[in-house]
C-alpha positions as CSV (number, residue, x, y, z in Angstrom):
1,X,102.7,36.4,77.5
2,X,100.3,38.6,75.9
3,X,98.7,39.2,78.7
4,X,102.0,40.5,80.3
5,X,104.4,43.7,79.7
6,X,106.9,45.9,80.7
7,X,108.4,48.4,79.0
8,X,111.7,49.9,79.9
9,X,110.6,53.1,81.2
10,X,107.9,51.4,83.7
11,X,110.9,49.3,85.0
12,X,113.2,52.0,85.8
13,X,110.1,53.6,87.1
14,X,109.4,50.6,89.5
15,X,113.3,50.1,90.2
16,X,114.8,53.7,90.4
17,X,116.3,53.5,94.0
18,X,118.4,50.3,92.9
19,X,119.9,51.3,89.6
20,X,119.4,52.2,86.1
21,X,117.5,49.5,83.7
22,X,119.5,49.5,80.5
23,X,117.2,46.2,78.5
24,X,114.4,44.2,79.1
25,X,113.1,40.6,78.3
26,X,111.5,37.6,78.8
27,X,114.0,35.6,81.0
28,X,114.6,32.1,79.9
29,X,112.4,31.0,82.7
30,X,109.0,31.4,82.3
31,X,107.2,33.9,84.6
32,X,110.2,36.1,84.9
33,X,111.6,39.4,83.0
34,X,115.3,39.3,82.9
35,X,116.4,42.8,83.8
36,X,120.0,44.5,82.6
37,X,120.7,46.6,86.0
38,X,123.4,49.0,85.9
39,X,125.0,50.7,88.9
40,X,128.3,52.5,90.2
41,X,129.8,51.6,86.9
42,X,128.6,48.4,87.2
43,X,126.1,46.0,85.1
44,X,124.6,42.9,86.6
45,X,121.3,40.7,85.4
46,X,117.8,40.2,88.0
47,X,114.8,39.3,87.1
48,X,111.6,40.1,87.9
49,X,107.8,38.5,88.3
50,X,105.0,39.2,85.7
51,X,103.8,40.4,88.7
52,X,106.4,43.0,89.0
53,X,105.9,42.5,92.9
54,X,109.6,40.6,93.1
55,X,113.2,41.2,91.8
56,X,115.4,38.2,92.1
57,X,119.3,38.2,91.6
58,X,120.8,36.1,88.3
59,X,122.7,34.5,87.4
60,X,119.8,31.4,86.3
61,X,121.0,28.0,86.3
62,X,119.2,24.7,85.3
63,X,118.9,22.2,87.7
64,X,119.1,19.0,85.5
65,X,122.6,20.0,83.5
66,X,123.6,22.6,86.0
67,X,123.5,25.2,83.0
68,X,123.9,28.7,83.5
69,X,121.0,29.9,81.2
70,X,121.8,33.7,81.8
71,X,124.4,35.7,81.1
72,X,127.5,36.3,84.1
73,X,127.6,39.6,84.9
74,X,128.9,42.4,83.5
75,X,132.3,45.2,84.8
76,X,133.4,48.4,83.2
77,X,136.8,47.4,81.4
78,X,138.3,49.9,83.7
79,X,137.4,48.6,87.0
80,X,140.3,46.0,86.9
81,X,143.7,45.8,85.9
82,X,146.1,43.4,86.8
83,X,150.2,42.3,86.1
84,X,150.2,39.7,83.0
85,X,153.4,38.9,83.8
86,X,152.2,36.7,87.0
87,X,149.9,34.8,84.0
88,X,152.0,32.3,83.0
89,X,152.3,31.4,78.9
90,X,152.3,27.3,79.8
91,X,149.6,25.3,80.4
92,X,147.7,26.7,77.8
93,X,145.8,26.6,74.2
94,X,146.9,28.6,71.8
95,X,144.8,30.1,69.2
96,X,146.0,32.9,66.6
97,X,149.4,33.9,66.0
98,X,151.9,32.7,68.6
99,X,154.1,35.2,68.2
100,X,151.6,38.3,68.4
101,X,152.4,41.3,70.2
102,X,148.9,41.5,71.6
103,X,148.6,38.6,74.6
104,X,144.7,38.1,75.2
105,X,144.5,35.8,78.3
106,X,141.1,34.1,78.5
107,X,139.7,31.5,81.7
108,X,137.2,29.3,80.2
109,X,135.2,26.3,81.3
110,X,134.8,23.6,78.9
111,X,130.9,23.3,80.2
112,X,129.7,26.7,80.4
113,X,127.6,27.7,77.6
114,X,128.8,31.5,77.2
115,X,132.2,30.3,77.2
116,X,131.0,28.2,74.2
117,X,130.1,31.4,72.3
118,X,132.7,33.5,73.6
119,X,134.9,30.7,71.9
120,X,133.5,31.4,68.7
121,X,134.0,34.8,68.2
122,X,137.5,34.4,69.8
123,X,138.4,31.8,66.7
124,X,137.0,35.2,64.6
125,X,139.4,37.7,66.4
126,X,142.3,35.4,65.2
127,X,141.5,35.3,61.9
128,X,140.6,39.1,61.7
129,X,143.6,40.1,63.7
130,X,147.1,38.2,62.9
131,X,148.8,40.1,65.4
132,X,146.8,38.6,68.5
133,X,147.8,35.9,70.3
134,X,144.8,34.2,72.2
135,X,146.0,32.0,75.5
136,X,143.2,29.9,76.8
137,X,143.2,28.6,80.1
138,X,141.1,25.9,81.6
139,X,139.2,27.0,84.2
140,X,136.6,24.4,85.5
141,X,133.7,25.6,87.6
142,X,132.7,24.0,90.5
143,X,129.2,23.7,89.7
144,X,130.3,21.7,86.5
145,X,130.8,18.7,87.5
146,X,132.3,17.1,84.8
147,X,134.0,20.0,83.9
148,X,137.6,19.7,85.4
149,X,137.9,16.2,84.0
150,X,136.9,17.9,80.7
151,X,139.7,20.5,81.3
152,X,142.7,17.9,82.2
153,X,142.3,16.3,78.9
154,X,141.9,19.0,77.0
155,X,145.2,20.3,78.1
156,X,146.7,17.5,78.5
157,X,146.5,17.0,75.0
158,X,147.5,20.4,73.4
159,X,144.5,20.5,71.1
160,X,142.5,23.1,70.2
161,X,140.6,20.4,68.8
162,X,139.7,18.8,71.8
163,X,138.3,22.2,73.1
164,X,136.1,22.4,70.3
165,X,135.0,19.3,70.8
166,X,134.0,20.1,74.5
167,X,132.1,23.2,73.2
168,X,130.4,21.4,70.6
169,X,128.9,19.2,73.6
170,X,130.8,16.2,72.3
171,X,131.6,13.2,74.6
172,X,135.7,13.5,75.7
173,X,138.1,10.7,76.4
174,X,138.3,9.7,80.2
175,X,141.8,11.4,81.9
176,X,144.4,9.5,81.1
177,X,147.5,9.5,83.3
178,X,149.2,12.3,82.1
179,X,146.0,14.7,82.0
180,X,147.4,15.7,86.0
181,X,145.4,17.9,87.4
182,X,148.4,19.6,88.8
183,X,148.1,22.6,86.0
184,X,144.7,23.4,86.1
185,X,145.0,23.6,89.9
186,X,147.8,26.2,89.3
187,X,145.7,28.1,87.0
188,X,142.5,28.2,89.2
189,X,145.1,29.5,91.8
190,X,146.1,32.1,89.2
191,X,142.4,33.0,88.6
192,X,141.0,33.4,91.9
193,X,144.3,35.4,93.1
194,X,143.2,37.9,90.1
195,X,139.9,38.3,91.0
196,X,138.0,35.8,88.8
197,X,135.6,33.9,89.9
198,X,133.5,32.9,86.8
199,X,133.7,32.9,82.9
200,X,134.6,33.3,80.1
201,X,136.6,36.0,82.1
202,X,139.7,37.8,79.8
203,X,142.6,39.7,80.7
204,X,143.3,42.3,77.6
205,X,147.2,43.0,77.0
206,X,147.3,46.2,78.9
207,X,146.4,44.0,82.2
208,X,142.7,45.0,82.5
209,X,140.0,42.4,83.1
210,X,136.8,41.8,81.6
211,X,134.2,39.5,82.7
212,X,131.6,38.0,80.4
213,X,131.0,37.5,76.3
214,X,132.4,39.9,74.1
215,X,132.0,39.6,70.1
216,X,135.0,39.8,67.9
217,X,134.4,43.3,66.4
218,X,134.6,45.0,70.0
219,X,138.2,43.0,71.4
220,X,139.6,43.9,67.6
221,X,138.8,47.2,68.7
222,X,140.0,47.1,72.2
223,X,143.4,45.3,71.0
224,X,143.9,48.4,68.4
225,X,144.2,50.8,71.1
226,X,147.0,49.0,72.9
């Protein structure tokens, strides 16, 4: 490493016909500088050799727990708006006020580690914010294994607890027989026919989607505008 560096300015010197570097740093895998691109209104994470000879697309994931050790990719707020109303309120946990004017839809996979965090500072909204209600649905990844059984119990049950459990990286009951996956089929139907297709992915009150983790300070803000 101290052999090795690369300031922000060289990198948008290097990579100034593919987009503008907005942060730099060492990637979670050695050998590599993860790169913040940002382009047409868009953000998206690469990395690049110590070298500086090769940029390689993200997201990074860990073979052995099939990880995703980088952050998804970032949208503009703006790019994407969709009808709530075809999000239905069932087959979901309910965090905050249940009654709240403000509807905060959010997919989530009970494996994926920025989901874990994004859970967190979700939990801090609702305490900050009383008039928000936060709907979480299960949305299993495909390259989490383990993660769709995960999901059926944890709605099958009703318990926010259970989801905490999964983020805290405890061990879950096995699916019993009323932990069908008939719901968290229907709300992976939901998700891809809006245009997700990773998480934590949230759909704000006003319809508009936004992809990746988001601290509690910046949705209260958000929510106030609506």
């Amino acid at each position: 490493m101290e052999c090795h560096s690369l300031t922000p300015a060289e990198a948008k010197t290097i990579l100034k016909d593919l987009g503008d570097v907005k942060s730099v740093k060492i990637s979670p895998v050695k050998g590599l500088w993860e790169l913040t691109l940002e382009r047409d209104g868009r953000q998206a994470v690469a990395y690049m050799d110590f070298a500086k000879k090769h940029l390689f697309p993200g997201p990074v994931f860990e073979i052995s727990t099939g990880s995703q050790l980088s952050a998804p990719p970032l949208q503009k707020d703006e790019d994407r708006k969709v009808d709530i109303s075809s999000i239905p309120l069932t087959d979901s946990i309910v965090m905050g006020n249940p009654m709240g004017r403000n509807r905060l839809f959010v997919f989530t996979d009970p494996d994926c580690p920025f989901c874990a965090r994004q859970h967190a500072e979700l939990k801090k909204l609702a305490a900050m914010d009383k008039s928000v209600a936060v709907y979480v649905k299960m949305f299993p990844l495909k390259m989490h294994p383990n993660a769709y059984d995960k999901a059926r119990v944890i709605l099958g049950s009703g318990s926010l607890d259970m989801l905490d459990r999964a983020f805290r990286g405890e061990n879950l009951p096995l699916p019993g027989e009323n932990d069908t996956g008939k719901s968290i089929d229907e709300t992976i139907r939901i998700g891809e026919s809006l245009g997700i297709d990773g998480t934590p992915a949230m759909v704000l009150p006003e319809g508009r989607i936004v992809m990746g983790f988001r601290n509690a300070e910046t949705l209260k803000k958000v929510l106030e505008l609506n």
